[in-house]
N, C-alpha and C positions, 0 to 999 in steps of 0.2 A: 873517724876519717877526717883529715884535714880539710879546708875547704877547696886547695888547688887542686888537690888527688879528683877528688867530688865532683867540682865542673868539669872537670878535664872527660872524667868517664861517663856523666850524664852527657856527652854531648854524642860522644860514641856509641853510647846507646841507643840515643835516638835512632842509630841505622843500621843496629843490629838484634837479631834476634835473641829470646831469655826464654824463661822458664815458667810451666803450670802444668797442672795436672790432669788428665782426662781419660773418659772410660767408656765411652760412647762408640760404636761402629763406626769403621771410614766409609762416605760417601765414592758413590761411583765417579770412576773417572771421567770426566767432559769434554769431549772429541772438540780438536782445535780450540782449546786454552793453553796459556802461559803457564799451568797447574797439573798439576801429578799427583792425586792422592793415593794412587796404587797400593795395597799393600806388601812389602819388601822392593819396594822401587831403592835403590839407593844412587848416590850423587855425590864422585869427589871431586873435593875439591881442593887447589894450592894457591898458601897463602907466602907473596913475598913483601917484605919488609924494606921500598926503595930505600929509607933511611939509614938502612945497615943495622938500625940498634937491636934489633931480634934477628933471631934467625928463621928460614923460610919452615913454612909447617903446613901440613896436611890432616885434614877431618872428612867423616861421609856423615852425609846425612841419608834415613833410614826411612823409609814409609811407615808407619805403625799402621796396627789393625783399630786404632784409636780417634775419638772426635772431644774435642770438649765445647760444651755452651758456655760462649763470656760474651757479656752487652749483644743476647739475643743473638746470634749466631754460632754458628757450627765450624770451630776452627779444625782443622786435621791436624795432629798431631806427629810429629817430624821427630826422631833422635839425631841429636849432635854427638858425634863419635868423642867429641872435646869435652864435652857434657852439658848436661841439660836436654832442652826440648825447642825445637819450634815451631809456633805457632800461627798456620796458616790458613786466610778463607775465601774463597771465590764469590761473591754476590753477583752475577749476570754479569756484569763485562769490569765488574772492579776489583782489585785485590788486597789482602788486607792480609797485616802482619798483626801481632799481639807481643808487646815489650812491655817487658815488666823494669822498673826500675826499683832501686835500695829503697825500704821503706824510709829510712831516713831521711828520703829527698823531700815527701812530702806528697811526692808524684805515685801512688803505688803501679802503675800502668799507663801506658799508650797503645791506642786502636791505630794503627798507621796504615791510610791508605798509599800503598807503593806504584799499583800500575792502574791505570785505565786503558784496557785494549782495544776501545771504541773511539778512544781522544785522537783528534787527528792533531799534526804537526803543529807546534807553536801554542796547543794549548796549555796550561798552567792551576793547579788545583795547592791551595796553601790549609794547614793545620796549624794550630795555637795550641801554647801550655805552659804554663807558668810553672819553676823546681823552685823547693827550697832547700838551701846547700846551706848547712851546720854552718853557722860561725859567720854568716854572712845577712845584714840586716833587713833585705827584700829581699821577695821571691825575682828568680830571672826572667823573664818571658824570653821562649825564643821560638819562632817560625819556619816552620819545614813546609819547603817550597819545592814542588816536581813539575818539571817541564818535558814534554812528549821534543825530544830534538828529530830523530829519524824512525821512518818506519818503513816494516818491510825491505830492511836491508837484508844484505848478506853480511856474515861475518865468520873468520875464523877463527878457534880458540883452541891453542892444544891440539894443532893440527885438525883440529873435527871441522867440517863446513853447516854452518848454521842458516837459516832463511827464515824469512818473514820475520827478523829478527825488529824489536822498539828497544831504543833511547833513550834510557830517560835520566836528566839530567836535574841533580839536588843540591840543595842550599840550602844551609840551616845559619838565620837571624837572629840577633837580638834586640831588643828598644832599649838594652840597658845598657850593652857593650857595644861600643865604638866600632863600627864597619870596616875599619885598618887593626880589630883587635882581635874581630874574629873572620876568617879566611877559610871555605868551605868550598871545596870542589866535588862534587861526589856525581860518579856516572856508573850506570848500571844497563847491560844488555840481558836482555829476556827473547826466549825462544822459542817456538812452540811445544808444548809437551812436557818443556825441561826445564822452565822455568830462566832462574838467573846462569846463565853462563859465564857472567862475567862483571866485575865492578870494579872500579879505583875509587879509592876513600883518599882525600887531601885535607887535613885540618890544622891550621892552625893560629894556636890561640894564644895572645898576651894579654893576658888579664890581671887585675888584681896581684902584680909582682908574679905571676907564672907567666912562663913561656915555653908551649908545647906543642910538638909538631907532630903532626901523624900522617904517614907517606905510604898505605897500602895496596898491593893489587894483588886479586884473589880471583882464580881461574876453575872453570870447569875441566878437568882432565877427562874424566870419561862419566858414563851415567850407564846401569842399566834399568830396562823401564818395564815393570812386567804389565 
């Protein structure tokens, strides 16, 4: 894989879910969380492409009857209708994704914590990680930064009216590449019960003779929640 291909997708991965395997029992569900482990819960969702260069797509994601153990905790186990798995965990009031990246990176995985539902307004929690991308003579470091913006708002998505809805707002840095080279907007709404209802991803990046831009917003359409 080339090396612009490589940043370009290590950077998207950082704030999207991947793939592992698991075989363990789902955990009960946790009255008033941002979390759902239900088993046959499912969640769609639509994805549009502001930039015009794809076209808009739709995926559900699936409760499994499944847990896997990775770095001592108990992920649940989610099907992506697109494919693959994601992998999800609740520690007390924190929440945690499980992204796997190409082995090739150097990175086999990321623990990424996404929400803190105890964090009040204006708090801020940062994660570090160094890739190595093929063909390129350092590793990158870059920083994933979430800021809690609003809480307990209202909001509507796809017609549905949501409450007690968090904000949370992301950025991802590098010490290596130039702050006018990489441009990051990423906002995510979470809900109770139902998790992500809602996010826009804005990247873009001129690096290394690429220049790539990623313009998406990906909606809750409906959810059933057993």
């Amino acid at each position: 894989m080339k090396f612009k291909s490589v940043l370009l997708y290590t950077i998207i991965l950082i704030c999207v879910s991947c793939k592992k395997n698991g075989n363990d029992p789902a955990p009960p569900l946790q009255p008033d969380t941002y979390f759902n482990s239900t088993t046959g819960s499912t969640w769609n969702y639509h994805v549009v492409d502001n930039s015009g260069s794809t076209a808009a797509t739709d995926y559900t994601i699936t409760s499994t009857s499944k847990d896997s153990l990775i770095n001592a905790k108990n992920y649940h186990v989610f099907n992506n209708s697109a494919g693959g798995n994601q992998y999800l965990n609740l520690s007390g009031h924190d929440y945690y994704e499980f992204d796997s990246l190409p082995a090739a990176l150097g990175v086999g995985a990321i623990e990424r914590l996404y929400l803190k539902d105890n964090a009040d307004i204006g708090i801020n929690w940062s994660q570090n990680l160094n890739v190595t991308v093929p063909g390129f003579p350092l590793q990158i470091p870059f920083t994933i930064t979430n800021s809690i913006i609003e809480k307990d708002i209202a909001r509507t998505v796809s017609s549905n009216n949501y409450t007690n809805v968090i904000h949370v707002s992301t950025t991802i840095s590098s010490g290596l590449i130039p702050a006018a080279s990489l441009v990051t907007n990423i906002n995510s709404y979470y809900a109770p019960k139902y998790g992500l209802i809602e996010n826009s991803t804005i990247i873009h990046l001129n690096f290394g003779g690429m220049v790539q831009d990623l313009d998406t917003q990906t909606t809750l359409v409906s959810a059933i929640l057993k």
